[in-house]
OpenMM code with the backbone's topology and positions (N, CA, C; nanometers):
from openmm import Vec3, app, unit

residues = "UNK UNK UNK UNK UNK UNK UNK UNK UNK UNK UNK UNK UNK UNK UNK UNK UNK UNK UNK UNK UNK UNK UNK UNK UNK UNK UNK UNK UNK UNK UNK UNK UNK UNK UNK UNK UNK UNK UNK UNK UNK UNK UNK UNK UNK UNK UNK UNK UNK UNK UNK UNK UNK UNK UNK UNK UNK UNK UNK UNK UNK UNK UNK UNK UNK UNK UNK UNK UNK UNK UNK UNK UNK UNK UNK UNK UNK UNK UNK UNK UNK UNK UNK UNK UNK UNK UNK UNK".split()
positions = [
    Vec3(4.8689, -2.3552, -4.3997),
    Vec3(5.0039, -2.3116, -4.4290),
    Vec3(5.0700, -2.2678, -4.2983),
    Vec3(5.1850, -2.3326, -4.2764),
    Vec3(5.2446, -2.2979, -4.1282),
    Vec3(5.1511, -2.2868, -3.9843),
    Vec3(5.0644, -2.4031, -4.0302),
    Vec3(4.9740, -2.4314, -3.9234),
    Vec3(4.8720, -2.2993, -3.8759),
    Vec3(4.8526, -2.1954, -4.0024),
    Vec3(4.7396, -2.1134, -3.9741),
    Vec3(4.6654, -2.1494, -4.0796),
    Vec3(4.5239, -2.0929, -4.0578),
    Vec3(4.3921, -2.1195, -4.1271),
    Vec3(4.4319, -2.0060, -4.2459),
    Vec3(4.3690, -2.0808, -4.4031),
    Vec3(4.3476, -2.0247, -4.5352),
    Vec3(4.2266, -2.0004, -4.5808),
    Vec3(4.1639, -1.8655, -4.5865),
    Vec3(4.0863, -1.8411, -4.6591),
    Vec3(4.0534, -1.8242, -4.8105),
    Vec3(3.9582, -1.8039, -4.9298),
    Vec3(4.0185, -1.8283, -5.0314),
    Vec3(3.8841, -1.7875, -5.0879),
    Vec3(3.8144, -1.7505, -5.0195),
    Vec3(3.6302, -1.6757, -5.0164),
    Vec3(3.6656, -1.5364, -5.0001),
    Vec3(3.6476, -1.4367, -5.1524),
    Vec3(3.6100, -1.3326, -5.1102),
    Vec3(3.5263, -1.2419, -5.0442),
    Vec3(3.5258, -1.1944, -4.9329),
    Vec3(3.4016, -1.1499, -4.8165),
    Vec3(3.3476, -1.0511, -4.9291),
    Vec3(3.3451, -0.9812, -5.0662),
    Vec3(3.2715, -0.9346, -5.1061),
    Vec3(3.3246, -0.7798, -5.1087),
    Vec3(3.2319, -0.6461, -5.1109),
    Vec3(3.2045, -0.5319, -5.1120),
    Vec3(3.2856, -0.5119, -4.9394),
    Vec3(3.4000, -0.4235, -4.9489),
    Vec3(3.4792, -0.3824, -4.7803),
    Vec3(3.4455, -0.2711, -4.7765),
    Vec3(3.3689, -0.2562, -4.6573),
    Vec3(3.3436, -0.0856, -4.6124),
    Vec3(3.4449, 0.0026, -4.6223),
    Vec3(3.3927, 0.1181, -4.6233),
    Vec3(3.5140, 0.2299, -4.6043),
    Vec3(3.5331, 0.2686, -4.5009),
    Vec3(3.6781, 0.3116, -4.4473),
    Vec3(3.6892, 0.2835, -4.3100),
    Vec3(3.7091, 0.4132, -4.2851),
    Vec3(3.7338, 0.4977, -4.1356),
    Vec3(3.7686, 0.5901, -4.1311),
    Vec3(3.8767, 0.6285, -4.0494),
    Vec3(4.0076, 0.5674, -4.1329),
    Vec3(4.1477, 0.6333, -4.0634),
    Vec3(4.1451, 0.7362, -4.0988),
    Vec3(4.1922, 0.8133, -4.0359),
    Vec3(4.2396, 0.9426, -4.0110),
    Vec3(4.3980, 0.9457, -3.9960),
    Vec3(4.4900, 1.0141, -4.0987),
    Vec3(4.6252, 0.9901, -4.1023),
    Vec3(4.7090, 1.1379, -3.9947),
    Vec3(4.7725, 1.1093, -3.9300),
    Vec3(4.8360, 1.2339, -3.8538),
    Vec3(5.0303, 1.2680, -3.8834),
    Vec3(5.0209, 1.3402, -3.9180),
    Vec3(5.1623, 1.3810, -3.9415),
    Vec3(5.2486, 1.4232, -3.7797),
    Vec3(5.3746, 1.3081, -3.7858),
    Vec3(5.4460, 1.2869, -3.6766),
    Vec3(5.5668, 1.3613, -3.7230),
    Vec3(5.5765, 1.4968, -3.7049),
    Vec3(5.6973, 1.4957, -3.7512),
    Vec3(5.8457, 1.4572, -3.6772),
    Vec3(5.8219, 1.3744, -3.5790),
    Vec3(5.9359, 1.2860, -3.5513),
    Vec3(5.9555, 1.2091, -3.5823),
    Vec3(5.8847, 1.1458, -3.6595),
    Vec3(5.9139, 1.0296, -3.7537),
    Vec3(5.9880, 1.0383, -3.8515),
    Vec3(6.0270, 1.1558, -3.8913),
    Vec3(6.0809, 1.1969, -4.0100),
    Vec3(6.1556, 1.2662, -4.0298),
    Vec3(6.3016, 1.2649, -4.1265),
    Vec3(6.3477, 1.3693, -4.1453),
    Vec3(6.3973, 1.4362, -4.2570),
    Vec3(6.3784, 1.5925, -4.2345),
    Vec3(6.4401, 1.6833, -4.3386),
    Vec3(6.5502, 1.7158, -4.3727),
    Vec3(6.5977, 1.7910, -4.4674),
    Vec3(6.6990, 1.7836, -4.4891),
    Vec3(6.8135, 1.8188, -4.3681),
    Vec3(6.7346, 1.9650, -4.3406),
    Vec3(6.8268, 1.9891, -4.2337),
    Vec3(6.8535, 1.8773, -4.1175),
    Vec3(6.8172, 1.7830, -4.0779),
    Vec3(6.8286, 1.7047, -4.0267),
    Vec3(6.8991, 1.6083, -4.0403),
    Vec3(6.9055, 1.5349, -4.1748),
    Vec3(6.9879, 1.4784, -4.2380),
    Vec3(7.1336, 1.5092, -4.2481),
    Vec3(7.1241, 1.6392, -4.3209),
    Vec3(7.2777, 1.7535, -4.2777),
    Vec3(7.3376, 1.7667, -4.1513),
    Vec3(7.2413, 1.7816, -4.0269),
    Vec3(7.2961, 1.7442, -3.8914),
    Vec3(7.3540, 1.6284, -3.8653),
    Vec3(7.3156, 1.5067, -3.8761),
    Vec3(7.3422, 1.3927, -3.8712),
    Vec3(7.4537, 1.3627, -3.9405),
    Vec3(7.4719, 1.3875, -4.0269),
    Vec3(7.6234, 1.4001, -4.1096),
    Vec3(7.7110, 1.4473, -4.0520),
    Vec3(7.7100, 1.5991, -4.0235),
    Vec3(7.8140, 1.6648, -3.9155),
    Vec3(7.8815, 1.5485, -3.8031),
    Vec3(7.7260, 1.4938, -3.6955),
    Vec3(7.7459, 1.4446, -3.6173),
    Vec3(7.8216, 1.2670, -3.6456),
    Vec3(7.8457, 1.2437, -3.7326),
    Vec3(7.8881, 1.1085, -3.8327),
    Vec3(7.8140, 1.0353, -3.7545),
    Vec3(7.7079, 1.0390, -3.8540),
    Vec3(7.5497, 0.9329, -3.8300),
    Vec3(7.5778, 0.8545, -3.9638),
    Vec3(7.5695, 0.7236, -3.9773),
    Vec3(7.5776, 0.6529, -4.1189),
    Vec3(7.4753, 0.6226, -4.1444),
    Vec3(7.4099, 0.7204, -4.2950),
    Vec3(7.3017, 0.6535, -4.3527),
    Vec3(7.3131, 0.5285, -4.4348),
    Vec3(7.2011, 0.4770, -4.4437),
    Vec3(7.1972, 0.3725, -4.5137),
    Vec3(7.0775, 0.3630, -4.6261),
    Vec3(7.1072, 0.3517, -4.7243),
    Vec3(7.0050, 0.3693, -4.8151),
    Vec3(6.9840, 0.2691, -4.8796),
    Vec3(6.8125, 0.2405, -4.8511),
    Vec3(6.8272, 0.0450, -4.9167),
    Vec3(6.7490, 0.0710, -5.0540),
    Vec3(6.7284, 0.1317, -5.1533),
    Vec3(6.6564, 0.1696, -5.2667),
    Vec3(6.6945, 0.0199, -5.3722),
    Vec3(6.6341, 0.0339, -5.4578),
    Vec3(6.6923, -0.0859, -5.5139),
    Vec3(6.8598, -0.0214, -5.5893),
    Vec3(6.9480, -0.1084, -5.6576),
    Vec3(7.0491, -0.0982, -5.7577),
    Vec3(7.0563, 0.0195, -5.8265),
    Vec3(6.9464, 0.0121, -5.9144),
    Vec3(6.9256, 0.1346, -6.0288),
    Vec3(6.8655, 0.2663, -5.9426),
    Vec3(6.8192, 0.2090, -5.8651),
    Vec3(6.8024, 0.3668, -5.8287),
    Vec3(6.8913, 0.4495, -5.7304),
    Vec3(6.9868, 0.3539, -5.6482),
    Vec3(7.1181, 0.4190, -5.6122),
    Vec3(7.2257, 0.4680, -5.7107),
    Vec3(7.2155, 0.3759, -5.7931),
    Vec3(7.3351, 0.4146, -5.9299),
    Vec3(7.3109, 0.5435, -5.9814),
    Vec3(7.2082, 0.5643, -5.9921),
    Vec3(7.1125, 0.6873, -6.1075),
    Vec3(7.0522, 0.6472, -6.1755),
    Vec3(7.0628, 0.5694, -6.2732),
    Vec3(7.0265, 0.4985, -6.4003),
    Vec3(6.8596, 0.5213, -6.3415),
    Vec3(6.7954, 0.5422, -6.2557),
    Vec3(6.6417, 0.5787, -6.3122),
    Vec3(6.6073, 0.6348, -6.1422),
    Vec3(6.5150, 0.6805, -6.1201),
    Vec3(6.4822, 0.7290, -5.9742),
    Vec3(6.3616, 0.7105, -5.8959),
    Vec3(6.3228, 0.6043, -6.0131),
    Vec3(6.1994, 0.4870, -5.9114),
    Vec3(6.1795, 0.3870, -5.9480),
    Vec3(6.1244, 0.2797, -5.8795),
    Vec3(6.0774, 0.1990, -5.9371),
    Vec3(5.9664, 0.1687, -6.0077),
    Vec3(5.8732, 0.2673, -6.0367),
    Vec3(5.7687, 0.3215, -6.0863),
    Vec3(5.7684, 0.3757, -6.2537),
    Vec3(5.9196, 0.3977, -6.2498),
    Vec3(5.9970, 0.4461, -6.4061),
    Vec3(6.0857, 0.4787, -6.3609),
    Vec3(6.1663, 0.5237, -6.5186),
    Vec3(6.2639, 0.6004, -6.5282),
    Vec3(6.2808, 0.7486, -6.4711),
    Vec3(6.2089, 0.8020, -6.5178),
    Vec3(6.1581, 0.9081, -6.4771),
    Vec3(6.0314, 0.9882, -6.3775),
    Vec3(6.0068, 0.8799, -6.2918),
    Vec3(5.8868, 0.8595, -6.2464),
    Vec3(5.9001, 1.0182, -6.1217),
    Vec3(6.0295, 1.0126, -6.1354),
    Vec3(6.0883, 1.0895, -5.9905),
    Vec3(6.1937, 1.1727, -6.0479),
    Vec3(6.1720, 1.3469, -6.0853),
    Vec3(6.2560, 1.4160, -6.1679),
    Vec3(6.4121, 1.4156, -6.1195),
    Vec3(6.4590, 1.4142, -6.0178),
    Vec3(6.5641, 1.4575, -5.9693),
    Vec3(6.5884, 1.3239, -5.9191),
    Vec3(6.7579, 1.2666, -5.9720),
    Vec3(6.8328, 1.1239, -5.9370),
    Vec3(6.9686, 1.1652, -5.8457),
    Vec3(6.9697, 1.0641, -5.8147),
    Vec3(7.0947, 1.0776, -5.6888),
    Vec3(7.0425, 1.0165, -5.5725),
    Vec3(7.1894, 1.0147, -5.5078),
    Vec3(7.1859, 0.9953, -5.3467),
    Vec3(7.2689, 1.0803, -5.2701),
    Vec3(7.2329, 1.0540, -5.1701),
    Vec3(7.3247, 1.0946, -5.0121),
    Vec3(7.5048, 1.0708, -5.0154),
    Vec3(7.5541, 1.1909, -5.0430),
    Vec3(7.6942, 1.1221, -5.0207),
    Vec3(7.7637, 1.0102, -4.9086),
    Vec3(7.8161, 0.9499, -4.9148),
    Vec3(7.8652, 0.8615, -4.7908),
    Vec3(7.7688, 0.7541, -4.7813),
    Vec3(7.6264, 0.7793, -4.8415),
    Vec3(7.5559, 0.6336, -4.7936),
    Vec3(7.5929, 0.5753, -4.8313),
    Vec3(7.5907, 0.4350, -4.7211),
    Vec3(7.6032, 0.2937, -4.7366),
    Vec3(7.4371, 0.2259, -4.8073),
    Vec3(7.4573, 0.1631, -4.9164),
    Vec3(7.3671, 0.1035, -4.9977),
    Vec3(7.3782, -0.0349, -4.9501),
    Vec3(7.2068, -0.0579, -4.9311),
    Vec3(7.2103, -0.2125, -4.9121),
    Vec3(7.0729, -0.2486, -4.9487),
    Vec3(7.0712, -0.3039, -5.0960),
    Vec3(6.9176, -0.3208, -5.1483),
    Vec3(6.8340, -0.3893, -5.0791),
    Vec3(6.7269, -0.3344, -5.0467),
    Vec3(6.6210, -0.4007, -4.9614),
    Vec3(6.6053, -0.5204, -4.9944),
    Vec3(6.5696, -0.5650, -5.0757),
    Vec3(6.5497, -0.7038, -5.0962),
    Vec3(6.6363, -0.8091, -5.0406),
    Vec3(6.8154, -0.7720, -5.0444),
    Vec3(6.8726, -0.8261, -4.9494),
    Vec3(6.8240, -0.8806, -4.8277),
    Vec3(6.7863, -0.7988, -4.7300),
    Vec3(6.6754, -0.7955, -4.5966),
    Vec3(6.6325, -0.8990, -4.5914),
    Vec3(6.5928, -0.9855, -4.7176),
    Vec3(6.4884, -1.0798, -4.6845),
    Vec3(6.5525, -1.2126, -4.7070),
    Vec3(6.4735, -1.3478, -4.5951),
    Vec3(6.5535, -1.4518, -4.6268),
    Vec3(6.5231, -1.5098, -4.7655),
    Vec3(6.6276, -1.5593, -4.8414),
    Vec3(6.6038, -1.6173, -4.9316),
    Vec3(6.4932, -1.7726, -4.9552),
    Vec3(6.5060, -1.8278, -4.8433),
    Vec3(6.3758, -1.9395, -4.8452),
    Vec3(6.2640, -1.8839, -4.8015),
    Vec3(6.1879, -1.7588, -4.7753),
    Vec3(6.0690, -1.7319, -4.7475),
    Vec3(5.9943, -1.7321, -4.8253),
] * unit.nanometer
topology = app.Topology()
chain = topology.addChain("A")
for resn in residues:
    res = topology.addResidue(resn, chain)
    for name in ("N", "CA", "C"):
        topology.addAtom(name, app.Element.getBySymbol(name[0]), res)
């Protein structure tokens, strides 16, 4: 497929590995941060699917999967799936 090799043999029983996960907290942000960024007119963009920007449910997991619905005032919505090319 696209001129790489297909496997199709399950190798069986996969060890357990040992990542170790580290919290970056620059990777991320809180609210207060978010709230800064606003001040500073930073445009979020929120790619969630349809229903879960609308309200109508607050995951894709369920309806209720996620107690509290809403978004970010001012975000710009652009469903992820968009993102992707349509012939892939």
């Amino acid at each position: 497929m696209n001129g790489y090799e297909i496997e199709n043999e399950y190798p069986g029983k996969v060890k357990r590995g040992d990542f170790k996960a580290k919290w970056d907290r620059s990777l991320w942000a809180g609210k207060e941060d978010v709230a800064k960024a606003l001040e500073d007119k930073t445009i979020l963009v929120d790619v969630r699917e349809d229903e879960e920007f609308n309200g109508s449910t607050s995951s894709p997991y369920g309806v209720d999967f996620v107690p509290r619905k809403g978004r970010l005032p001012g975000a710009i919505h652009i469903n992820w799936k968009a993102l992707f090319a349509k012939d892939q």
